[in-house]
C-alpha positions in Angstrom: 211.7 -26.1 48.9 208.4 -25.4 50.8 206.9 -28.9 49.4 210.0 -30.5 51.2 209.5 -28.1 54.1 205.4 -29.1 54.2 206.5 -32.8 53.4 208.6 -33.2 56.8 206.6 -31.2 59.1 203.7 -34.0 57.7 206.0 -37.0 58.8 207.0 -35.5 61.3 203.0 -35.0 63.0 202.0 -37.8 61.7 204.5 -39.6 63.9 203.7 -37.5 66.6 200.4 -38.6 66.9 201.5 -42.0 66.5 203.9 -41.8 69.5 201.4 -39.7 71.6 199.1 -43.1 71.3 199.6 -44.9 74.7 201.4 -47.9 73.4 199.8 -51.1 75.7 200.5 -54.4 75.3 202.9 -56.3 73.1 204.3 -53.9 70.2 205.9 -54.2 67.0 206.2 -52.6 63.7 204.6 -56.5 62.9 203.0 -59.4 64.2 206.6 -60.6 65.7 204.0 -64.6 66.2 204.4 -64.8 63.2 206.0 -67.6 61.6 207.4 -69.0 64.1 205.0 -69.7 66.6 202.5 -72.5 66.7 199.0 -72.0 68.3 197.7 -75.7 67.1 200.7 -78.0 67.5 198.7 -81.3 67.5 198.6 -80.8 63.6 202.3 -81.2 63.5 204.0 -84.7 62.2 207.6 -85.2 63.3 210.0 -87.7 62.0 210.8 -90.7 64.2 214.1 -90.4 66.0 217.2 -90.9 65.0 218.9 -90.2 68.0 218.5 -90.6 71.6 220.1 -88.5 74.1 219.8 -90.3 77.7 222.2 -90.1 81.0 224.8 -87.5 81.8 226.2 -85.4 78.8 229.9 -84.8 79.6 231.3 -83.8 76.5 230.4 -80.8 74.3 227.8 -82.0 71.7 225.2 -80.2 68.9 222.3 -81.4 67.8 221.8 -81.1 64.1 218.5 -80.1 62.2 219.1 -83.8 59.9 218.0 -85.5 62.9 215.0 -86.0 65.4 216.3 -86.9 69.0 214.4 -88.5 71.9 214.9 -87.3 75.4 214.5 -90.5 77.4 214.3 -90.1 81.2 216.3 -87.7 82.9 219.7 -85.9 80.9 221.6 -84.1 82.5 224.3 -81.4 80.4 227.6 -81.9 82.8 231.0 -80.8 83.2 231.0 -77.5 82.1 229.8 -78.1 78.7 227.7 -76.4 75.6 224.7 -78.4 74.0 224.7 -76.9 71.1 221.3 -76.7 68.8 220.7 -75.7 65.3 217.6 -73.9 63.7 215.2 -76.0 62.4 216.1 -79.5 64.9 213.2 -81.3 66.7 213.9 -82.8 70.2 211.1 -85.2 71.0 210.0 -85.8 74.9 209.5 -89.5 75.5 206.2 -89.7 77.5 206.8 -93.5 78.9 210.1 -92.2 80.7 208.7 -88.2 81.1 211.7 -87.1 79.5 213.7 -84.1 80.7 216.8 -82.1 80.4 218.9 -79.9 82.9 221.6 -77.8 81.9 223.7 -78.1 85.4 225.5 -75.1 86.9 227.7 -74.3 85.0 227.2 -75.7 81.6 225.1 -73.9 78.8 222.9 -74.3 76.2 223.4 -72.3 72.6 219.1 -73.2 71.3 219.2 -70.3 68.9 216.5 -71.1 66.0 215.2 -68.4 63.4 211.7 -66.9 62.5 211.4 -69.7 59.6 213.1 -72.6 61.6 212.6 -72.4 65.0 214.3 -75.3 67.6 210.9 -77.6 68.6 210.9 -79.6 72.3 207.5 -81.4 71.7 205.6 -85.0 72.7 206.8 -88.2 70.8 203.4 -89.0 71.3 201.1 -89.1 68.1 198.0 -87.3 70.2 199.7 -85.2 72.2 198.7 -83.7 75.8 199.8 -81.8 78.3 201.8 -83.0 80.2 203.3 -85.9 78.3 206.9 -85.3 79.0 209.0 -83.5 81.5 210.2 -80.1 80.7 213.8 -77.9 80.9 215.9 -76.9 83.6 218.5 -74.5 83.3 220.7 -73.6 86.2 223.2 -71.3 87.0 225.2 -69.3 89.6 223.4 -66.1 90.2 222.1 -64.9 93.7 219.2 -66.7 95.4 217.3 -65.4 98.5 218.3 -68.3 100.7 220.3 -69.3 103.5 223.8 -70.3 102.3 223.5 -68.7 98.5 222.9 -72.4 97.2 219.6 -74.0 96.6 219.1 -77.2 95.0 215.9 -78.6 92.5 213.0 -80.9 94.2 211.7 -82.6 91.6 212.9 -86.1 92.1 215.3 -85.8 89.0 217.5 -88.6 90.5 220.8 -87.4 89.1 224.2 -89.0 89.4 225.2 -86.4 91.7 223.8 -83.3 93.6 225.8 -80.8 92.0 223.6 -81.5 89.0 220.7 -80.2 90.7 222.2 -77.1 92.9 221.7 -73.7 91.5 222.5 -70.1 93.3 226.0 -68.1 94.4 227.1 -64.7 93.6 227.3 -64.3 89.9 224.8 -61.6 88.9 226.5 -62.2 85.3 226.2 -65.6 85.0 226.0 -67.2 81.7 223.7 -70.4 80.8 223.2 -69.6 77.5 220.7 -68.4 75.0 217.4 -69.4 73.5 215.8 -67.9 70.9 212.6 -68.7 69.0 212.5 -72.3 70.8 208.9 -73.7 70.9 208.1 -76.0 74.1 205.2 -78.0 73.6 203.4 -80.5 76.0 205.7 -80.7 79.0 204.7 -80.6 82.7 205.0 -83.9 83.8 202.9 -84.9 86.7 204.3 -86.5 89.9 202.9 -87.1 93.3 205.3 -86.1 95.4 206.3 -82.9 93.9 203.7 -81.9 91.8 204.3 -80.6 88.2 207.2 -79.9 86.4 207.3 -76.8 84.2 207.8 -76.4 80.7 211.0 -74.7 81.1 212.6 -73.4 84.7 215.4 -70.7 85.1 217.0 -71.2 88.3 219.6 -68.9 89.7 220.6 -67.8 86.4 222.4 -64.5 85.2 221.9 -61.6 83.1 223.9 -62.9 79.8 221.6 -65.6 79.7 219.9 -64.6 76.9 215.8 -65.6 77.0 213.8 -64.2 73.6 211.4 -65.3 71.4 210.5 -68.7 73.6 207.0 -69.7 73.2 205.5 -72.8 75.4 202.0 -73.8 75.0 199.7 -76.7 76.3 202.2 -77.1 79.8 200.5 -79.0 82.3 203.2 -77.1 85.1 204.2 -73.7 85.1 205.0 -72.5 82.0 207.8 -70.2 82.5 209.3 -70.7 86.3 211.7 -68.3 87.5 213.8 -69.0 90.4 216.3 -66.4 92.0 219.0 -64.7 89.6 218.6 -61.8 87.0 216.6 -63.0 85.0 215.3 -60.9 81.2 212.8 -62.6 79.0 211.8 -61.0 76.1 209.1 -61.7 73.7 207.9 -64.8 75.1 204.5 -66.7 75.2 203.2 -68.8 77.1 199.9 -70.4 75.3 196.9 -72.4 77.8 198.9 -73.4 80.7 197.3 -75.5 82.8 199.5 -73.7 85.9 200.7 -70.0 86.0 202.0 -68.9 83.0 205.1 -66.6 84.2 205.7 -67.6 88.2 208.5 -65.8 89.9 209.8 -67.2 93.1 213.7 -67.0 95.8 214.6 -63.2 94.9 214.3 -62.9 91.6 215.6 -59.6 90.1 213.7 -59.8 86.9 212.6 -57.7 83.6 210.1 -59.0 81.3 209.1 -57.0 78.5 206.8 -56.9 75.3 205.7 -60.8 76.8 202.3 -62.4 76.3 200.2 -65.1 77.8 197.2 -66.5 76.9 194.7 -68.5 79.4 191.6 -70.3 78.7 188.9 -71.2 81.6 188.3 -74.6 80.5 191.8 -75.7 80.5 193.3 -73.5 83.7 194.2 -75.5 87.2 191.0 -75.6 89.0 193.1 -75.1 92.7 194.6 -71.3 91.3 196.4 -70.3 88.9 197.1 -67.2 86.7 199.0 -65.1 84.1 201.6 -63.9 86.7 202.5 -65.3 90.4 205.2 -63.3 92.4 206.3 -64.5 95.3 210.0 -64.3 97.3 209.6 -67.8 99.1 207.2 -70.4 99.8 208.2 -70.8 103.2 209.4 -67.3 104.9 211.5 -69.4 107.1 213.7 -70.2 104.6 214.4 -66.9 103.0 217.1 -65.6 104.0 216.0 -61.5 104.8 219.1 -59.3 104.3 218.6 -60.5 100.4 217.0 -59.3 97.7 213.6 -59.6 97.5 211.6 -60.7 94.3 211.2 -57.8 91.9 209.6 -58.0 88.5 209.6 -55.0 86.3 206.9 -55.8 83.5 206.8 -53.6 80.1 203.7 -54.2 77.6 202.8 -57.5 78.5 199.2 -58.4 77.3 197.6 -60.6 79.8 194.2 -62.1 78.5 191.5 -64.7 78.7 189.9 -66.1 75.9 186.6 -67.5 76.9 183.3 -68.1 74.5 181.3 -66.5 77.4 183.3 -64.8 79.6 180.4 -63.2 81.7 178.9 -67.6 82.1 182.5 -68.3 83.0 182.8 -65.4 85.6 180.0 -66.4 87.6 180.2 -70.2 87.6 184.0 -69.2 88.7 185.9 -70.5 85.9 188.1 -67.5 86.0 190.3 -66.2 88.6 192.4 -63.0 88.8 195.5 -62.4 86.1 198.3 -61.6 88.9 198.9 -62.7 92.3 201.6 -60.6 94.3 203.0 -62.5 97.4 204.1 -60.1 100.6 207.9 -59.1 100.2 207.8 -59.1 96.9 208.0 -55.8 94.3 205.9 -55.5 91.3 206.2 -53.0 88.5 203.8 -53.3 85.4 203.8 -50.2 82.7 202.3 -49.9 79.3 200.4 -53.2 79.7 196.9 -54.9 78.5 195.2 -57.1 81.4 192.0 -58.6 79.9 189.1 -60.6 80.5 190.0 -61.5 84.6 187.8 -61.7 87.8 189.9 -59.8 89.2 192.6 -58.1 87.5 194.8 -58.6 90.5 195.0 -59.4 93.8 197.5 -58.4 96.5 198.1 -61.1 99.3 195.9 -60.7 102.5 199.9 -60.0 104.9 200.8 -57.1 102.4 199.4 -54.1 104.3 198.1 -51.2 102.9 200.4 -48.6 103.5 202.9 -45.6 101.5 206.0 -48.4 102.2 204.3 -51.2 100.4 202.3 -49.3 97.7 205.3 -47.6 96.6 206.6 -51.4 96.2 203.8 -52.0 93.8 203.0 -49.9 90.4 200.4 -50.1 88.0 200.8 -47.2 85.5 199.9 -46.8 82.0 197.6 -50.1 81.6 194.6 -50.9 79.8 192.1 -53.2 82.3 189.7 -54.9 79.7 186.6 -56.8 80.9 187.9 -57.5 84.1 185.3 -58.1 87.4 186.8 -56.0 89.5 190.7 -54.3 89.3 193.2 -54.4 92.2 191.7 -56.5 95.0 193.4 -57.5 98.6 192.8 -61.7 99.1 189.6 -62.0 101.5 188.6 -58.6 101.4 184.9 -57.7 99.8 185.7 -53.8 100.3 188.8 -53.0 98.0 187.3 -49.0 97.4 190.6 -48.0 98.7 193.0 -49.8 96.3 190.6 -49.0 93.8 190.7 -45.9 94.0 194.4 -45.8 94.6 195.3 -47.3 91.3 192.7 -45.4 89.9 193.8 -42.1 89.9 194.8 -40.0 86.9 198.7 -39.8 88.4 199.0 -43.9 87.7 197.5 -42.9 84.1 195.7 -46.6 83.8 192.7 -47.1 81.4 189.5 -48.9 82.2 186.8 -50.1 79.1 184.9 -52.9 78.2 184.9 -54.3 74.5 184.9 -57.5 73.2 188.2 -59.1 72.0 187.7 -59.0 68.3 187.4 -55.3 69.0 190.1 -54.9 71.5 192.7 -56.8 69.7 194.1 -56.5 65.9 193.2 -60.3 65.0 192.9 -62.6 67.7 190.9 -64.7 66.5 193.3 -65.5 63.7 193.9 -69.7 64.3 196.9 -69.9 62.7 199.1 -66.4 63.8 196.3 -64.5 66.2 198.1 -60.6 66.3 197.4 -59.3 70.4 198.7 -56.2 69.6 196.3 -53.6 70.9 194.0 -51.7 68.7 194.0 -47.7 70.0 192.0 -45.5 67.5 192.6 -47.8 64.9 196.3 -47.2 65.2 198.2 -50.5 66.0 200.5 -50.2 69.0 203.9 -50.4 67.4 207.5 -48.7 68.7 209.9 -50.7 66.7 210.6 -49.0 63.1 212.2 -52.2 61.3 211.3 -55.6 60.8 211.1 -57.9 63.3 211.9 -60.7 61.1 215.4 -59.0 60.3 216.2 -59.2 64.2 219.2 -61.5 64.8 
């Protein structure tokens, strides 16, 4: 009886000391990249396709894993109906047309792969860049911030009708879908006139759109662009965007949790761009101010730049801050890992520094690695008061230096790098199963 007794008071402080760690960063009992993810998809070989899938589809439709379609030029999902696509099927971009898909208001899209056979939108190109083709639009009928609920795409999509490219209304529930462990590779097609398309852009859709495990990489746009609705993404990744990596725009009521994004300073946009952009319009004029503004709640997110000399890239200005927070905007970040940014943030030059809008923006619980410099204000060289703001013990944030083979468990693993944090050689972990069991 007492070695039972002495057995369970063991477990019992061995766990509370592994609880008591502060948990930063992306967690898991394991390396949930594993498996499914791919951090070198140039390597990979596709079959030719079999199928093409072009113009308006009216009529529900799945794609099966026996074939390889092509997306040529613009397709639209109509009429109220499901695209349906099974684990383990490869959808190839066409980069002479800049293929892309929209999944109108309305309809949805079922892209539910598993750990071992996860969906693939990639290049049809045999040396693939970013860029290449166009990317995935998914719309729905959730709240936006602007005049007249209703908002419509400007990306010179051309569709058969304008209803294909509206998005907005009242439906905080809306429904577009699900996607889980989808891989988007390659997309962010370049135009002149509206600049680049993202890898894959939620507009005006609801909470039981289900967004997990979706990992884009090598995106010449945006990688994940959210536009209005209620948005949740979990465990996604967005790998060497060229643009911002998570950019949050028109009212967006958003939660984004265990997420991480990756940036490199010889592939980021030259002009600005970071981990995280929050904004509520990109003209005020057009927002329509008795609605909702942006607000992201962020929980362990690991935000970090890998660079072979990050002090040479600093100072020659290759890197840029990690978030950028527009004015009438809220932004909540907890138990997160910002690494390797000059600065860590930086607060738009009209948000003014008073109790109103720092209550609107948190930092608590974060770990700032090898970052020039914190929580900045644009064009100001004195930020001592936002410094020491965020820095006090209330906001309980963390500031070191260490290098990232230190800081991280393996990231500098080439195949499946693990970001988890290390914290006194304890790995940050609150799930107690398998990740790979998830549904």
């Amino acid at each position: 009886m007492k070695k039972i007794t002495f057995t369970t008071l063991l477990f019992f402080v061995v766990f509370g000391n592994l609880f008591a760690q502060q948990e930063k960063g992306i967690t898991g009992y394991n390396n949930w990249l594993d498996s499914w993810t791919d951090f070198q998809p140039n390597k990979a070989n596709y079959e030719e396709p079999t199928q093409i899938l072009s113009g308006n589809i009216t009529e529900n439709i799945t794609l099966t894993k026996r074939n390889t379609y092509l997306l040529l030029g613009n397709v639209f999902v109509t009429d109220s109906t499901t695209l349906t696509i099974e684990p383990g099927t490869v959808i190839l971009g066409d980069f002479t047309s800049k293929g892309s898909i929209t999944i109108t208001n309305g309809s949805k899209i079922i892209a539910e792969g598993t750990p071992t056979d996860p969906i693939i939108f990639t290049s049809n190109k045999a040396d693939k860049k970013p860029g290449d083709w166009g990317g995935i639009f998914i719309l729905g009928d959730a709240p936006v911030n602007v005049f007249g609920n209703v908002s419509s795409l400007n990306y010179g999509l051309n569709p058969t009708s304008t209803d294909n490219i509206s998005f907005g209304g009242d439906n905080i529930e809306s429904n577009s879908g699900s996607l889980k462990y989808v891989r988007i590779e390659y997309a962010g097609k370049r135009t002149k006139k509206f600049g680049n398309f993202s890898a894959i852009t939620l507009a005006g859709i609801g909470m039981q759109t289900e967004i997990k495990n979706v990992m884009v990489s090598y995106c010449l746009g945006n990688s994940f662009n959210i536009l209005g609705g209620e948005v949740n993404l979990t465990k996604t990744v967005s790998y060497r965007s060229n643009k911002n990596d998570y950019n949050f725009n028109l009212g967006t009521q958003s939660n984004i949790q265990n997420a991480l994004a990756i940036r490199s300073p010889y592939i980021s946009s030259a002009d600005g761009s970071r981990c995280i952009s929050v904004n509520s319009y990109d003209i005020k004029e057009n927002a329509d101010s008795s609605k909702k503004e942006t607000f992201v709640n962020a929980t362990n997110l690991t935000l970090v730049n890998v660079s072979n000399n990050l002090k040479s890239d600093m100072q020659i200005g290759l890197i840029k801050e990690a978030i950028l927070i527009g004015p009438d905007t809220s932004f909540h970040i907890n138990k997160s890992v910002i690494s390797g940014f000059q600065p860590a943030v930086i607060l738009d030059n009209k948000i003014a520094i008073n109790n109103t809008n720092l209550a609107k923006i948190k930092f608590t619980s974060s770990y700032f690695n090898n970052c020039k410099g914190n929580i900045f204000r644009k064009g100001y060289t004195n930020n001592d008061d936002l410094e020491s703001w965020y820095g006090s013990r209330a906001f309980d944030n963390v500031y070191s230096k260490g290098p990232d083979d230190e800081t991280f468990i393996d990231s500098e693993n080439s195949r499946y790098p693990d970001f988890r944090l290390r914290i006194n050689k304890i790995i940050a972990s609150n799930d107690l199963y398998d990740d790979h069991n998830e549904d």
